[in-house]
C-alpha positions as CSV (number, residue, x, y, z in Angstrom):
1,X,27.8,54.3,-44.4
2,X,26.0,53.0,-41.7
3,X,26.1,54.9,-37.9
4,X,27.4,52.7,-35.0
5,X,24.1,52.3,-33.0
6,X,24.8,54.8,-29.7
7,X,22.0,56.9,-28.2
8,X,22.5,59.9,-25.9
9,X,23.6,57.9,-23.1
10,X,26.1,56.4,-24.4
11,X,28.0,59.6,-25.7
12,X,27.7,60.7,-22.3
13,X,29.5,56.9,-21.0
14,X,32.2,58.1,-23.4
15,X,32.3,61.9,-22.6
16,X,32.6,60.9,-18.7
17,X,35.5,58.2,-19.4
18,X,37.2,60.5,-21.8
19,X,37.2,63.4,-19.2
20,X,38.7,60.8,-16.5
21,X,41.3,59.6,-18.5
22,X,42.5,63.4,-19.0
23,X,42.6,63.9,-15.6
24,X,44.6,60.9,-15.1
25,X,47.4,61.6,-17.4
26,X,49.2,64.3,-16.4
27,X,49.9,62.4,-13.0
28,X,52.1,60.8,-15.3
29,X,52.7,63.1,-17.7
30,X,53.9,66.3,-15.3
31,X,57.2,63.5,-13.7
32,X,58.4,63.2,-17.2
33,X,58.2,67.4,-18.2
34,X,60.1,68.2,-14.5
35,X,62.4,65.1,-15.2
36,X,63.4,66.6,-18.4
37,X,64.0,70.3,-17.3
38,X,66.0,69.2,-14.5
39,X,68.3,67.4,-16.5
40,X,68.7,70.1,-19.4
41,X,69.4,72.6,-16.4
42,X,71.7,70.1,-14.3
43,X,73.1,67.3,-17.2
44,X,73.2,68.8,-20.6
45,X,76.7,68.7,-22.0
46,X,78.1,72.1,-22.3
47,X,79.7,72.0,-25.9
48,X,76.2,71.4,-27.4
49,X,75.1,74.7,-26.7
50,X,72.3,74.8,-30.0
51,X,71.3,71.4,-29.5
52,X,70.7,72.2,-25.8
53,X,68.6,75.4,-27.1
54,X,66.9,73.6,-29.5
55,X,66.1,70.6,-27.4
56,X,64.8,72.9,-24.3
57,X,62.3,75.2,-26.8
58,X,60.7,71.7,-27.9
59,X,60.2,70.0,-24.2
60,X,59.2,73.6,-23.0
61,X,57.0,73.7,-25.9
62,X,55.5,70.2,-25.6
63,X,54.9,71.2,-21.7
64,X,53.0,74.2,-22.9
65,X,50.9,71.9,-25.4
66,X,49.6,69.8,-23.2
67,X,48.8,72.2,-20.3
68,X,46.6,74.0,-23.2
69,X,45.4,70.9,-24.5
70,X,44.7,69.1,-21.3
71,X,43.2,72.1,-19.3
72,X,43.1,75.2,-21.0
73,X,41.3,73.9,-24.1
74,X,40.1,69.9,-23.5
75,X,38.5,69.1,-27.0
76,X,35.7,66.4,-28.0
77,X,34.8,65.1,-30.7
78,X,31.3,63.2,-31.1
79,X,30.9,61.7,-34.6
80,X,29.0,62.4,-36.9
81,X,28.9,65.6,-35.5
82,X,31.8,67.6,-37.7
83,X,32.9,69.9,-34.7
84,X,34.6,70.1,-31.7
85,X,33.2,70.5,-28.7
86,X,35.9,72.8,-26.1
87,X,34.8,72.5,-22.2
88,X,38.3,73.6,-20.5
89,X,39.1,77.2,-18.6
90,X,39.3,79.1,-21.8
91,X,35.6,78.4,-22.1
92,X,34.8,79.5,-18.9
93,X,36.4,83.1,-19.9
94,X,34.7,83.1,-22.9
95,X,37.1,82.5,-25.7
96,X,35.7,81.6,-28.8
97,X,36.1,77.6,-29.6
98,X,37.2,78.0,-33.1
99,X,40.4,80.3,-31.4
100,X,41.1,77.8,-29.2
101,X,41.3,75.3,-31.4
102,X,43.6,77.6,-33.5
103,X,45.9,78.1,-31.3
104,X,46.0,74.0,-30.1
105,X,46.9,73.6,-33.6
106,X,48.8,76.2,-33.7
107,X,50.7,74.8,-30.7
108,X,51.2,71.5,-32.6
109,X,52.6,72.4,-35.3
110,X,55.5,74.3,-34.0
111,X,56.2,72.0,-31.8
112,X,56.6,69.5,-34.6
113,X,58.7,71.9,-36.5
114,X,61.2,72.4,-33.3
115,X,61.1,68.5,-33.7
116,X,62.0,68.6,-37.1
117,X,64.6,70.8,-36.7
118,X,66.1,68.6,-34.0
119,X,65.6,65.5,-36.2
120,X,67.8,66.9,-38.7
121,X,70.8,68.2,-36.1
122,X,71.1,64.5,-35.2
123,X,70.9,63.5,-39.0
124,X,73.9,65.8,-39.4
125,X,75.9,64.2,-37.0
126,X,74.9,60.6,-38.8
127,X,76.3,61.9,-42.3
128,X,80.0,62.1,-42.0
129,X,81.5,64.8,-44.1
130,X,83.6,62.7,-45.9
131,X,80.6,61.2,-47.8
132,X,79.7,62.2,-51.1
133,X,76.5,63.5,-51.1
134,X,76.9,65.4,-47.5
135,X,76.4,68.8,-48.9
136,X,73.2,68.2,-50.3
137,X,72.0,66.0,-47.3
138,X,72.5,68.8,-45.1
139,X,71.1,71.4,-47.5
140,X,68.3,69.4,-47.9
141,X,67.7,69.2,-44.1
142,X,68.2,73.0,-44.0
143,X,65.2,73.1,-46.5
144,X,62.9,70.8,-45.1
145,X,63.2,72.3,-42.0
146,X,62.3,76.2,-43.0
147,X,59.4,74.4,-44.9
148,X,58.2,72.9,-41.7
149,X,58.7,76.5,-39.8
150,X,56.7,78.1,-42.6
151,X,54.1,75.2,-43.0
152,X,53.1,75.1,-39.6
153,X,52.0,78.5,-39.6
154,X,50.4,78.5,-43.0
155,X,48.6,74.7,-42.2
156,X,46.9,76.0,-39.4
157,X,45.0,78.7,-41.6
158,X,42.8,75.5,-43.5
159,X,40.5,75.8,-40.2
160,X,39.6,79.0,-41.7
161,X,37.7,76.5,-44.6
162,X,35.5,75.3,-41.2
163,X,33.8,78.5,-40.6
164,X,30.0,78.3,-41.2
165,X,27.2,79.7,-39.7
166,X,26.5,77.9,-36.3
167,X,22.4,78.1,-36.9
168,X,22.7,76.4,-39.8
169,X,25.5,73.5,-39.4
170,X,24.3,72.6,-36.3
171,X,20.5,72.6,-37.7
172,X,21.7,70.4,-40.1
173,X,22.8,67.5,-37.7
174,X,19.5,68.4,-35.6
175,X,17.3,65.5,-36.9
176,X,19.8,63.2,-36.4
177,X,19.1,60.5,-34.2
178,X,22.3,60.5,-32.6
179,X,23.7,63.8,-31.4
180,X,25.5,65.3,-28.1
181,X,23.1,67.2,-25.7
182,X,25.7,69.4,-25.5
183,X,24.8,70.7,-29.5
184,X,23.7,73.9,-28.9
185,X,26.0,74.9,-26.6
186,X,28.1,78.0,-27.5
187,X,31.6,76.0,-26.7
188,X,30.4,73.6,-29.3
189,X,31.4,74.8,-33.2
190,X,30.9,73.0,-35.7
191,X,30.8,72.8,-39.6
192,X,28.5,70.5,-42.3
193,X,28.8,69.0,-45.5
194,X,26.6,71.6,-46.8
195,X,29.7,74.2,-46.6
196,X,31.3,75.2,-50.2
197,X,34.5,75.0,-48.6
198,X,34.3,71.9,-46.5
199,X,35.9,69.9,-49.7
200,X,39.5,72.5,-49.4
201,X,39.3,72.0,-46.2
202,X,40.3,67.9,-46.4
203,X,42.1,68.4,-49.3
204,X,44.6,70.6,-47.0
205,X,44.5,68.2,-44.2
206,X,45.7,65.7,-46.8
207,X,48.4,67.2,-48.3
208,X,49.2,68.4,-44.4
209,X,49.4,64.2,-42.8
210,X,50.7,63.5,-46.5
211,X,53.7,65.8,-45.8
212,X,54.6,64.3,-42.4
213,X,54.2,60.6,-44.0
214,X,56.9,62.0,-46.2
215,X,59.4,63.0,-43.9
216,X,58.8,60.0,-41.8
217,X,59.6,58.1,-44.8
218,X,62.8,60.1,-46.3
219,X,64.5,61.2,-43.4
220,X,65.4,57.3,-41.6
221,X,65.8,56.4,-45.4
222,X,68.5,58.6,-45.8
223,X,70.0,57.9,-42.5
224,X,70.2,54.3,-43.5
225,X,71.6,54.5,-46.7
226,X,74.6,56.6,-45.2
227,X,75.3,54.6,-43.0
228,X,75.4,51.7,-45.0
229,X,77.6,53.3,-47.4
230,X,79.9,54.1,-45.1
231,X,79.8,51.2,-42.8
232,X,83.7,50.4,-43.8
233,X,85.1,53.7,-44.0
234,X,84.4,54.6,-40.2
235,X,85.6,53.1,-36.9
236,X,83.4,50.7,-34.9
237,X,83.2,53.9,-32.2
238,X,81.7,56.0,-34.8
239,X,79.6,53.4,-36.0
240,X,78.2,52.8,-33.1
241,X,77.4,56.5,-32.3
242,X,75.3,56.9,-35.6
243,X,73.3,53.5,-35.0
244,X,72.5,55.5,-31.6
245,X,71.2,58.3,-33.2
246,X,69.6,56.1,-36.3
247,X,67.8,54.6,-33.2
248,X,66.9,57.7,-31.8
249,X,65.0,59.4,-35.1
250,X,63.3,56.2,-35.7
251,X,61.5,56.3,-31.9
252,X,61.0,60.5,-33.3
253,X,59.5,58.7,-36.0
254,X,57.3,56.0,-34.0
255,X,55.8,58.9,-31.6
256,X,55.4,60.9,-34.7
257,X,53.2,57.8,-36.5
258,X,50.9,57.5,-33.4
259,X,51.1,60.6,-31.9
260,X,50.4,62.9,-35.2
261,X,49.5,61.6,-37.9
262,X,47.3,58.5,-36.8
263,X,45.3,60.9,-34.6
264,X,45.3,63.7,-37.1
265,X,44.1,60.5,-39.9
266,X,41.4,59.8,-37.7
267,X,39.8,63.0,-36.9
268,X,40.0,63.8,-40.7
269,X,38.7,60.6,-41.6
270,X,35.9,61.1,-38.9
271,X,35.1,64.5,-40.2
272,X,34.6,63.2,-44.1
273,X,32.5,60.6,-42.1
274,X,34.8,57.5,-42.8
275,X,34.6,57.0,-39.3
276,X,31.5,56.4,-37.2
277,X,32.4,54.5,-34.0
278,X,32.2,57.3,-31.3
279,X,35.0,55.8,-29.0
280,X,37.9,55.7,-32.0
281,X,38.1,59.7,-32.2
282,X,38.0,60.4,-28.4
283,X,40.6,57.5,-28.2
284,X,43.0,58.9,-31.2
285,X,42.8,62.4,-29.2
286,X,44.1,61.4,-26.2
287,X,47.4,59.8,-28.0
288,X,47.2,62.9,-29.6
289,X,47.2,65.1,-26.3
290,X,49.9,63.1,-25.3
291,X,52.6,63.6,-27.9
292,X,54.3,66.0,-26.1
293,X,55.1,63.8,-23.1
294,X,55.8,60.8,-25.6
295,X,58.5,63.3,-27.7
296,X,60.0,64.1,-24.7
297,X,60.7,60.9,-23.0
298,X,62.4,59.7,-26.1
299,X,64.8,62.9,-25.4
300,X,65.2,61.1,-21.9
301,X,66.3,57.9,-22.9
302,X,68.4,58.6,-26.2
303,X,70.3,61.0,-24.4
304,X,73.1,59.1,-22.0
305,X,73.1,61.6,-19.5
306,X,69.5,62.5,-19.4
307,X,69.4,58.4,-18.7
308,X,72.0,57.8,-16.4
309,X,70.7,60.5,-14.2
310,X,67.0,59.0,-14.6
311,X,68.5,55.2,-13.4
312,X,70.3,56.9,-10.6
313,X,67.4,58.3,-9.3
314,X,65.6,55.6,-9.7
315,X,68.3,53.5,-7.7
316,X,67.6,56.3,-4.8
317,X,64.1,55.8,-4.9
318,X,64.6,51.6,-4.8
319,X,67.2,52.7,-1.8
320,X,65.1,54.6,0.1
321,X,62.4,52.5,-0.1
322,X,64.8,49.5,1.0
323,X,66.7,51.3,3.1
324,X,70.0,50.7,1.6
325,X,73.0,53.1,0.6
326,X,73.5,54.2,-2.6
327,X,77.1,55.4,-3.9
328,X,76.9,58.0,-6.3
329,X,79.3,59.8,-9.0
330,X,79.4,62.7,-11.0
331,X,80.4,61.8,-14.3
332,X,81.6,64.2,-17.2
333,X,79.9,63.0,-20.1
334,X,82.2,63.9,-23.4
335,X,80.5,63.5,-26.6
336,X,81.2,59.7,-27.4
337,X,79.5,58.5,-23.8
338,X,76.6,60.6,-25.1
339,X,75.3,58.2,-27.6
340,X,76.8,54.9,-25.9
């Protein structure tokens, strides 16, 4: 396959813009994270005391992604270089690139299972227990969501396949005429074709974004079909609650499409040199770097009280501005107005 003509220059064009654009988004990003702890502190319902734990481990999760990806770690990729090249604060202490990008993966992946296992509590409320396959929906969600825990830990450990000798990967890609300045450096690691293990190590990220396809596919499949099944069993009130949360794990699933697995597609696909355009990888990385915030303004605006309290402050913000009054009221949310 032929490389997209760009000389030294122009990697730099893209490293600069890249670096800009990550210093931009958490000016919008960091509103959304405070948003969200204020209302699972001030406007979670009380009788949803797992949900609530559940739901604050993920956004305080998320938040702790993207400070490590954003600053603590800041990862580049410049194709057809097979590497990653870390520049953020752990570099300046000193840490090894190959453990921070661990632990960024590391980071991603439990995340994904805390989202998992939250995707599932709301499929549980969908199924009603009068259907006829409820037990085995929810032992199937009990399943799937130990085999997320457990694969996220286990997943990570394919970046062990990456380890080469620096000397000789990065000799490899030396008489190539396109290549970062930045090659030698020591936050730069990298890996070549010319590793015996390179091969298990795209198998695994296969079977990995082949996994997460999966569930993207099964779980709003089986939300459907229950509710189709039991359209005329249930009231119009209950009806309309599960359509709310049907609406609410297909957004999970939308953010999970170009947040995780397109981003994850494309650095794989980059690294078995599918991929040669040097602005597609940078550009799938920062949707990447931004899944937390995505995940967690989808908990904002499925959950009626985490949205009510976002429009009123809104409204006060408008007010101020306009310098009108603004009445407000402190409504007790039961668990029907949740999902309204």
């Amino acid at each position: 396959m032929n490389l997209i003509n760009a000389n030294s220059s122009d990697l730099k064009n893209i490293y600069s813009t890249y670096i800009t654009i990550l210093n931009f988004i958490p000016i919008v990003t960091v509103p959304i994270y405070a948003e969200a702890i204020y209302c699972i502190i001030k406007r979670s319902p009380q009788f949803q005391k797992l949900y609530t734990c559940i739901l604050t481990a993920h956004i305080l999760g998320c938040l702790v992604e993207e400070f490590y990806g954003f600053q603590l770690f800041r990862p580049m990729v410049f194709v057809p270089v097979i590497g990653v090249y870390a520049d953020g604060i752990l570099s300046w202490l000193g840490v090894h690139p190959f453990i921070q990008l661990y632990g960024m993966m590391l980071s991603v992946q439990i995340n994904l299972g805390i989202l998992t296992h939250i995707t599932f509590y709301r499929m549980k409320i969908i199924i009603p227990m009068s259907f006829r396959y409820y037990t085995r929906c929810i032992q199937f969600g009990i399943l799937s969501t130990v085999a997320m825990y457990t694969g996220a830990v286990l997943t990570v450990n394919i970046l062990f396949f990456t380890i080469e000798n620096q000397q000789n990967a990065k000799s490899f890609y030396a008489n190539s005429n396109t290549i970062p300045d930045m090659l030698w450096s020591e936050k730069y690691i990298v890996s070549s074709p010319r590793n015996p293990y390179y091969n298990s190590f795209l198998i695994g990220a296969a079977m990995c974004i082949g996994f997460y396809i999966l569930l993207c596919i099964i779980i709003p499949s089986i939300c459907y079909a229950v509710l189709h099944r039991t359209k005329d069993s249930l009231s119009e009130k209950v009806i309309k609650a599960q359509r709310a949360y049907l609406r609410t794990i297909l957004l999970q699933v939308l953010v999970m499409v170009v947040c995780v697995i397109m981003p994850f597609s494309v650095f794989f696909a980059g690294a078995a040199n599918l991929i040669t355009d040097p602005r597609i990888i940078p550009a799938s990385l920062i949707f990447g770097l931004c899944h937390g915030a995505a995940t967690t303004l989808v908990h904002l605006l499925s959950n009626k009280p985490f949205r009510s309290t976002m429009k009123a402050q809104l409204l006060w913000v408008i007010n101020c501005v306009t310098c009108s009054r603004h009445s407000s009221s402190n409504k007790v949310h039961t668990l029907s107005s949740i999902v309204q």
